[in-house]
MMTF fields as JSON, N, C-alpha, C and O atoms, coordinates in Angstrom:
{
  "mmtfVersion": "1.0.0",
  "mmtfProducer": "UNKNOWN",
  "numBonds": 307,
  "numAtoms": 308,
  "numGroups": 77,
  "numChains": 1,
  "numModels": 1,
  "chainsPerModel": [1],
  "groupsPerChain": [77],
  "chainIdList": ["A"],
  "bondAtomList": [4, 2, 8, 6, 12, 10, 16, 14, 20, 18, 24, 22, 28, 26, 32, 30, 36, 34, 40, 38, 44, 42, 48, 46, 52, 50, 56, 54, 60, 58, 64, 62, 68, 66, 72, 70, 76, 74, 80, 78, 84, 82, 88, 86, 92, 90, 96, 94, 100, 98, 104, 102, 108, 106, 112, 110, 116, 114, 120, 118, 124, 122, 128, 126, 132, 130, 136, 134, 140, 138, 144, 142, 148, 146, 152, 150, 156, 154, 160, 158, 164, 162, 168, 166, 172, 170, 176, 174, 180, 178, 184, 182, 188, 186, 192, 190, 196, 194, 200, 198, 204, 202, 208, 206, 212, 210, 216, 214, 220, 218, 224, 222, 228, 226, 232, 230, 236, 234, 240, 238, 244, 242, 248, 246, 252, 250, 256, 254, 260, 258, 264, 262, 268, 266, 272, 270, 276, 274, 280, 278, 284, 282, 288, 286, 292, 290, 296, 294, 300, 298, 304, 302],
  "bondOrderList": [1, 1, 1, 1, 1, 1, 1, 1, 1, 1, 1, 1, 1, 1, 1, 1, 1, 1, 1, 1, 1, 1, 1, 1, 1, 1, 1, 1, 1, 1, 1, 1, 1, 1, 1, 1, 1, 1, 1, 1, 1, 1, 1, 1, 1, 1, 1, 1, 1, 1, 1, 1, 1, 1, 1, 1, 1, 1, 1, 1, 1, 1, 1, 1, 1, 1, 1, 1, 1, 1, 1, 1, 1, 1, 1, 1],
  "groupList": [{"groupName": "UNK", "atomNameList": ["N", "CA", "C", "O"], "elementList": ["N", "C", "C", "O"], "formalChargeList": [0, 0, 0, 0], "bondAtomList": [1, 0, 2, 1, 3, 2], "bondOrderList": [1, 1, 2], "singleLetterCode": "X", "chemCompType": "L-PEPTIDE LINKING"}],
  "groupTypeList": [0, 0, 0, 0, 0, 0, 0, 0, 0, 0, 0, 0, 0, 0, 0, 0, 0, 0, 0, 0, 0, 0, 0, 0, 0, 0, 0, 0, 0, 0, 0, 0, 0, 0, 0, 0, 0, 0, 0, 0, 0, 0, 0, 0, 0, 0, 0, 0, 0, 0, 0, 0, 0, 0, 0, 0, 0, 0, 0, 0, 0, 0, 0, 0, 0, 0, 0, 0, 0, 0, 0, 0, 0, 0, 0, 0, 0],
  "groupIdList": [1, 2, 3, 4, 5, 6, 7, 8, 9, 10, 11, 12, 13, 14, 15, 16, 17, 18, 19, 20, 21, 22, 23, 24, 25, 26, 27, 28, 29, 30, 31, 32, 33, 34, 35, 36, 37, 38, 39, 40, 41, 42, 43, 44, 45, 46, 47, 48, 49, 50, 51, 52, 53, 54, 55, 56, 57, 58, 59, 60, 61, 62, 63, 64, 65, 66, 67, 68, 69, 70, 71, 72, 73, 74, 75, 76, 77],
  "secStructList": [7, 7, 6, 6, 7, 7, 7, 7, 7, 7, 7, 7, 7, 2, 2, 2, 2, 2, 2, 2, 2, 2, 2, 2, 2, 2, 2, 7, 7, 7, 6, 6, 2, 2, 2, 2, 2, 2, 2, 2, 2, 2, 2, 2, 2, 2, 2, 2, 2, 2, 2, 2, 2, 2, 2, 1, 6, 6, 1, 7, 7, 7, 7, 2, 2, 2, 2, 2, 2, 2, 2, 2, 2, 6, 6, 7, 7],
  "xCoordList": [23.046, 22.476, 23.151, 24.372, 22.549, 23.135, 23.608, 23.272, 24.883, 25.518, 25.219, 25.988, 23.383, 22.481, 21.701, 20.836, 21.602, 21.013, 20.972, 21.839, 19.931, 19.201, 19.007, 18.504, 19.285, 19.319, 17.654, 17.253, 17.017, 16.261, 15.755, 15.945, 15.229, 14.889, 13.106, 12.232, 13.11, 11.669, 11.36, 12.268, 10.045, 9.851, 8.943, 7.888, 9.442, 8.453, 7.818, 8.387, 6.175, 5.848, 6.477, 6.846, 6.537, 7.638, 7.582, 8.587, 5.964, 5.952, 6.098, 6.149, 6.134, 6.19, 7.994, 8.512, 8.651, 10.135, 10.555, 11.526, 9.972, 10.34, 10.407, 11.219, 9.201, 8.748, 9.608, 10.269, 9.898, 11.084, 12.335, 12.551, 12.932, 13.727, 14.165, 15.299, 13.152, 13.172, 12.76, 13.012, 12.068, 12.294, 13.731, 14.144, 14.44, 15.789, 16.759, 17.705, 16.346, 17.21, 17.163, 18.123, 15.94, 15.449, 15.736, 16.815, 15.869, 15.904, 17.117, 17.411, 18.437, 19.196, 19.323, 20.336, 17.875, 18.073, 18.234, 18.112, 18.635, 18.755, 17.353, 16.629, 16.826, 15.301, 15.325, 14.353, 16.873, 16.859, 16.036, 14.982, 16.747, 16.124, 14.727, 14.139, 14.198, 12.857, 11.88, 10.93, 12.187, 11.694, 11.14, 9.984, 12.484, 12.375, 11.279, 10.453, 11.221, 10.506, 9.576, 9.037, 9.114, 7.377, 7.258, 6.107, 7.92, 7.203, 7.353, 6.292, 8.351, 8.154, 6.715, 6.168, 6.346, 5.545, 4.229, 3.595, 4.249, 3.013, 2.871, 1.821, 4.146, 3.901, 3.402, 2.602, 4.328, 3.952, 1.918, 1.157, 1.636, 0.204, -0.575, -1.487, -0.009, -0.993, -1.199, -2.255, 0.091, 0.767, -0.35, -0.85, -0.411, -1.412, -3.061, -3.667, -3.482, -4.675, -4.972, -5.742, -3.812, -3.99, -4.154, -4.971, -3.482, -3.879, -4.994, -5.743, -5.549, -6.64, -8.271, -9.109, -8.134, -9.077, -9.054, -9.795, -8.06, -7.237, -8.322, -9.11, -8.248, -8.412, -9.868, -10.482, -10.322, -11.94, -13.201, -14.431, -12.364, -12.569, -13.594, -14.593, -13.756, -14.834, -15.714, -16.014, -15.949, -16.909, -18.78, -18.769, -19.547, -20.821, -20.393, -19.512, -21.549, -21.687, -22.568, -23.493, -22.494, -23.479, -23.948, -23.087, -25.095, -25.798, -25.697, -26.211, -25.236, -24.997, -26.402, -26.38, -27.461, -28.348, -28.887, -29.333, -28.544, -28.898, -27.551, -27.926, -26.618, -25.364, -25.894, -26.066, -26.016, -26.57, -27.809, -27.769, -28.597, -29.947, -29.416, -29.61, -28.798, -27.856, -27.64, -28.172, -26.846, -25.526, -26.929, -26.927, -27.863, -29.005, -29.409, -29.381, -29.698, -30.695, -30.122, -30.774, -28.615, -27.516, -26.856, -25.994, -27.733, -27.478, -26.05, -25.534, -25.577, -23.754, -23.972, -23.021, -25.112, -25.298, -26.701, -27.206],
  "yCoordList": [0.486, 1.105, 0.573, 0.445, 0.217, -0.046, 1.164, 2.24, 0.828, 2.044, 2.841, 3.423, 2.705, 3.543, 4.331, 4.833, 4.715, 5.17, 6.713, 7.096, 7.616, 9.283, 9.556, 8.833, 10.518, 11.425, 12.334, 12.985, 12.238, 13.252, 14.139, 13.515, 15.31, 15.252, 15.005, 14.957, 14.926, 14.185, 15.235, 15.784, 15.541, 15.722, 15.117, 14.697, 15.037, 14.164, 14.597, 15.452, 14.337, 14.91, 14.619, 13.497, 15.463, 14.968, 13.323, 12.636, 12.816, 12.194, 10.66, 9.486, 11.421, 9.897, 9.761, 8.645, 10.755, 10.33, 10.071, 9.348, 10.54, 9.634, 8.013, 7.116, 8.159, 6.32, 6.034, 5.053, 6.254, 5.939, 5.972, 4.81, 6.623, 6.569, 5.623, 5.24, 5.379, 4.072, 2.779, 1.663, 3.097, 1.717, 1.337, 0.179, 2.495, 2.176, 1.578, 0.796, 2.044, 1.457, 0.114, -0.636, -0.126, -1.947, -2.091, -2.515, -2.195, -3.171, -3.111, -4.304, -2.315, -1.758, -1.423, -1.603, -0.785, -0.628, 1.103, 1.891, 1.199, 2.92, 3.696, 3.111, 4.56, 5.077, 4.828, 4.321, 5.316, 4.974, 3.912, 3.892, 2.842, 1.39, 1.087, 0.165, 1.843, 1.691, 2.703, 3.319, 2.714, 4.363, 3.83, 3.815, 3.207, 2.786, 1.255, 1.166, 0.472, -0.798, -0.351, -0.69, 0.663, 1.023, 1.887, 2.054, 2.272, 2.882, 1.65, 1.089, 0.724, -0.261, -1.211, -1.571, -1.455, -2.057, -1.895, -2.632, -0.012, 0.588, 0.818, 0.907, 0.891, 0.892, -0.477, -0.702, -1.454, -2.842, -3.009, -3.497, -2.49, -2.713, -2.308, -2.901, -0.705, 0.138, -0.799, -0.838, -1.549, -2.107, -3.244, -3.483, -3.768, -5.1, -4.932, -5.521, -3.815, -3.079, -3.153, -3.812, -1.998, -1.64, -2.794, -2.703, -3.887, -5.442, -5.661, -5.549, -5.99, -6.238, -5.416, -6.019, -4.178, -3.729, -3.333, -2.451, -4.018, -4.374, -5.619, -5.771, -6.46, -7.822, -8.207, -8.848, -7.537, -7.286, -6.006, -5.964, -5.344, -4.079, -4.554, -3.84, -6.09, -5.792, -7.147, -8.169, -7.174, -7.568, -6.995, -6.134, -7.423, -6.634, -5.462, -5.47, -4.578, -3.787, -4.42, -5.027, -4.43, -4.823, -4.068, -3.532, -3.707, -3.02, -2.72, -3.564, -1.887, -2.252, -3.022, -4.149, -2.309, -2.72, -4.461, -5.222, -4.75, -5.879, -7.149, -8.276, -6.848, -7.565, -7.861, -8.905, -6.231, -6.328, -7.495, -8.512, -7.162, -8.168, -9.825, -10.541, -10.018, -11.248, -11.675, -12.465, -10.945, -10.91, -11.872, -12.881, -10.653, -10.746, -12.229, -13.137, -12.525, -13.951, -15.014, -16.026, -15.003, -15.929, -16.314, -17.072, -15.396, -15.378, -14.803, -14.903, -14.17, -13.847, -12.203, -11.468, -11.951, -10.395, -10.298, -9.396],
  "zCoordList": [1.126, -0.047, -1.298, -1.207, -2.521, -3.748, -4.055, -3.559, -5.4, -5.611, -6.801, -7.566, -6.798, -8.068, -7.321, -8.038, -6.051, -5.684, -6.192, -6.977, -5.724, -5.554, -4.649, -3.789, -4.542, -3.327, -3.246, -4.211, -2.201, -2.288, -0.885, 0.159, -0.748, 0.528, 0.596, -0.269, 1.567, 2.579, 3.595, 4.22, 3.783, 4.991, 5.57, 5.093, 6.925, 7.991, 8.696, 9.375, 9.067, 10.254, 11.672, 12.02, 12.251, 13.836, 14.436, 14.618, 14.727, 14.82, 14.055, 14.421, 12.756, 11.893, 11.906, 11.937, 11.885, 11.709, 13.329, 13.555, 14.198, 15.391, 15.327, 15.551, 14.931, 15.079, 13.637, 13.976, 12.545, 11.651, 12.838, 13.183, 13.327, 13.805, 14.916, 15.205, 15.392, 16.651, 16.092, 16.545, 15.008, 14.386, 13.672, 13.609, 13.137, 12.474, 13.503, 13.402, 14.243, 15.896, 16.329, 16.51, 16.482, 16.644, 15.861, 16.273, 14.43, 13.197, 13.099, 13.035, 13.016, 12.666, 11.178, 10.501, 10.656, 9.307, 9.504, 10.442, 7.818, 7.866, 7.852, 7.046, 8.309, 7.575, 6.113, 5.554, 5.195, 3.813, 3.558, 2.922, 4.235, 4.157, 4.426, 3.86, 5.272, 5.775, 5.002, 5.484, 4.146, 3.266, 2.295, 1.873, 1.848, 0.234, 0.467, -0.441, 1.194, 1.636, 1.242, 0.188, 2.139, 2.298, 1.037, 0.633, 0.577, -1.321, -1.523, -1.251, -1.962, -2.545, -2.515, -3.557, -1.539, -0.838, -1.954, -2.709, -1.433, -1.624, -3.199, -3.836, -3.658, -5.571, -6.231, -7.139, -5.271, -5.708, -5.575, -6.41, -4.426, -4.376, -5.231, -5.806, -5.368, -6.636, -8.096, -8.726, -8.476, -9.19, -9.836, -10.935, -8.485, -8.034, -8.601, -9.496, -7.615, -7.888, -9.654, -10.352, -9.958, -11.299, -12.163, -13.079, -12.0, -12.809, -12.545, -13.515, -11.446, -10.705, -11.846, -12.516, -11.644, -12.636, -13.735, -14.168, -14.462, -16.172, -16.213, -17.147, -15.099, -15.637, -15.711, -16.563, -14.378, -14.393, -15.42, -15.467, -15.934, -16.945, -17.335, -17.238, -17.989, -19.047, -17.799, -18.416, -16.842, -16.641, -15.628, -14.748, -15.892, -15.51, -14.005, -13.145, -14.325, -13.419, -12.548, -13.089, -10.967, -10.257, -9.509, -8.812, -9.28, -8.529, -6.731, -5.997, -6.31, -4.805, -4.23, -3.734, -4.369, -3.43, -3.602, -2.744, -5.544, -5.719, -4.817, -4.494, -4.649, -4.444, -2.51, -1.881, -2.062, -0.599, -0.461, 0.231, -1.082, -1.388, -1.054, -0.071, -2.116, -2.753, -1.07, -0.29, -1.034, 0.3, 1.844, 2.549, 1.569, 3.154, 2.513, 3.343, 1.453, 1.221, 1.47, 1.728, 1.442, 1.403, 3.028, 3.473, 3.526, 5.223, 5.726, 6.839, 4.552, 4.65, 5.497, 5.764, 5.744, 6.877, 6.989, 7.657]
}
């Protein structure tokens, strides 16, 4: 652990901190360690996303059924 860390508590459903726990075992990481990864992970994505429709914001709306249409003529389904 770096030495900036917070303390917080968590709760787990039984089965998800099992499988945290047997994974901390194989890996030899701490759950800490395996905790903070997967927020990381998952903020980084939101993160991602959130650029993602920053960057597309201002372009056309497309119609589902016209895009499906598109999609069948193009032989892609």
């Amino acid at each position: 652990m770096t030495t900036q860390t917070k303390r917080a508590t968590i709760y787990f459903e039984p089965a998800l901190h099992k499988a945290l726990r047997i994974q901390s075992a194989e890996t030899d990481r701490s759950i800490s360690e395996l905790v903070n990864e997967a927020v990381r992970l998952s903020l980084t994505e939101d993160s991602e996303d959130i650029a993602a429709f920053t960057e597309r914001a201002h372009e056309p709306n497309l119609l589902f059924e016209n895009v499906l249409k598109d999609l069948q003529e193009r032989g892609k389904i």
